[in-house]
N, C-alpha and C positions, 0 to 999 in steps of 0.2 A: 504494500500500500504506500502512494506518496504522497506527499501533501504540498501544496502550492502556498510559501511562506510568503505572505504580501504585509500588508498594511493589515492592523487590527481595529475591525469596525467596532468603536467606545460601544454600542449598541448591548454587541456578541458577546463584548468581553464584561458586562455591568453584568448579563444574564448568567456568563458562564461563573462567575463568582458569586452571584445569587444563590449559586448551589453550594457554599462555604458557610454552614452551620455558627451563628457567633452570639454574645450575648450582647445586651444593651447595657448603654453607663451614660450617665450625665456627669458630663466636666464641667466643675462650677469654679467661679474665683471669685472674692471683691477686691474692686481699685478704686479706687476715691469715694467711696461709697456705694456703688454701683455693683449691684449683684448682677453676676455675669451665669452663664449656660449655656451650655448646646447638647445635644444628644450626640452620641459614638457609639460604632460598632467597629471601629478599628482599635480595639484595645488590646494589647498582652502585656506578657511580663519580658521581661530582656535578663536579668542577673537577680540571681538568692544574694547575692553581697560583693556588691552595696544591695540591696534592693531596689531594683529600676524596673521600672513598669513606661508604657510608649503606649502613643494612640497618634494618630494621622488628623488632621483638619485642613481642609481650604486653603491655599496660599492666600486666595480672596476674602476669609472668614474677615466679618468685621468683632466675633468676638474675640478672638486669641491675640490679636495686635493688646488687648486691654490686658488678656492674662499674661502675657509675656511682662506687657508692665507691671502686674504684680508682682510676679516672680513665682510664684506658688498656686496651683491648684486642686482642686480634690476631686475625685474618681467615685461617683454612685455607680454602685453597680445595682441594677433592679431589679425586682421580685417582680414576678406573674399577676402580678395586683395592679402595678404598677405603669401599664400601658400607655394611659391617658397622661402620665406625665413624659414618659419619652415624644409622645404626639407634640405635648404643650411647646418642650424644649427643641422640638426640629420646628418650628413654625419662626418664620423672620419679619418681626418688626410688630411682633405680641410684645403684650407683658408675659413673658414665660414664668413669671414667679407668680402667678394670680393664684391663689387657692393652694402654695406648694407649702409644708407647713417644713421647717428649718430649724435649724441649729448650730450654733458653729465648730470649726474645728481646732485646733488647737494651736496650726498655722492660722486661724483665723478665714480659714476657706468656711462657705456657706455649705451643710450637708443634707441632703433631701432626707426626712425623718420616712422610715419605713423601709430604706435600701438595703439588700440584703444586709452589703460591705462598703465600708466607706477604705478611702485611703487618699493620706493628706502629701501632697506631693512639693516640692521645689523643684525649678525647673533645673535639669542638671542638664542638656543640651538640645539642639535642635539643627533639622537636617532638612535643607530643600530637597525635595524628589517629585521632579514632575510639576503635579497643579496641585501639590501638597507640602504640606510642611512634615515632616514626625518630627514627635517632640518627647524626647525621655524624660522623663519626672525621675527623683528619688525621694524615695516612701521614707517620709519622718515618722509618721504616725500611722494607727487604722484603728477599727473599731474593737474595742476590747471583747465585748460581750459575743457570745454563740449568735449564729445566723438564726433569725427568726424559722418554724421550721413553715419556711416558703420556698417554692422554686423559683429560678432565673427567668427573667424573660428574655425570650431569643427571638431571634429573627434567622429566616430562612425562604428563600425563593422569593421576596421579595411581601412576605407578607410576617405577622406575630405568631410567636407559638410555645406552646408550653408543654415541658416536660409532661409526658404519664405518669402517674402516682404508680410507681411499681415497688413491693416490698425486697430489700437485697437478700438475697440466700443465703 
């Protein structure tokens, strides 16, 4: 079989990673008072130690310009409950904080109350790639207490989905 190596239609290649199973996180920061957010599904971990953790945004984003000015952000990672706020936080030029009930962190990042995990970040570097930024965080902080017992909300094929309650053997 051969294959004809040309140009990659953005189309083929959004759908063909639509099939890349991931979970949802809100990046929140404040900077001059200004509570900041966006929804991500480009998140992982990079290093056990130091601990760094990395997610992708918009070279275009006009939130991250503000959190690089802070220097520090924090990582919600969401429960299955929790859809309607990944919706609020992908939407541009809302109040994405209307009805989000908060706390803060220790770096003084905003943390969405109900996430599974939080984790309080400083920006340790960042890397153009593309029409994207990545940006590593190192993990100061996280949330001390056991995960509520909820599942992740994930995203897949370009729609919300949630684990099956399956008991482990």
């Amino acid at each position: 079989m051969s294959f004809n190596i040309t140009s990659i239609d953005p189309s083929r290649f959004r759908e063909a990673l639509g099939h890349y199973a991931s979970g949802i996180t809100v990046i929140t920061s404040l900077v001059d008072g200004e509570l900041i957010g966006f929804t991500c599904q480009s998140f992982y971990s990079v290093s056990m130690s130091p601990p760094l953790v990395s997610f992708s945004v918009m070279a275009c984003s006009v939130s991250y310009p503000k959190i690089r000015k802070a220097g520090r952000f924090a990582v919600n990672i969401l429960s299955d409950r929790q859809t309607w706020i990944s919706n609020q936080f992908a939407q541009r030029g809302s109040d994405k904080w209307k009805g989000i009930e908060r706390r803060e962190s220790p770096l003084g990042n905003p943390i969405i109350t109900g996430s599974l995990k939080w984790l309080d970040c400083k920006i340790h570097a960042e890397h153009a790639a593309g029409d994207h930024i990545i940006v590593i965080g190192e993990v100061k902080a996280l949330n001390p207490e056991d995960a509520v017992a909820r599942q992740p909300l994930l995203y897949f094929k370009g729609q919300y989905h949630h684990l099956a309650d399956h008991s482990m053997a």
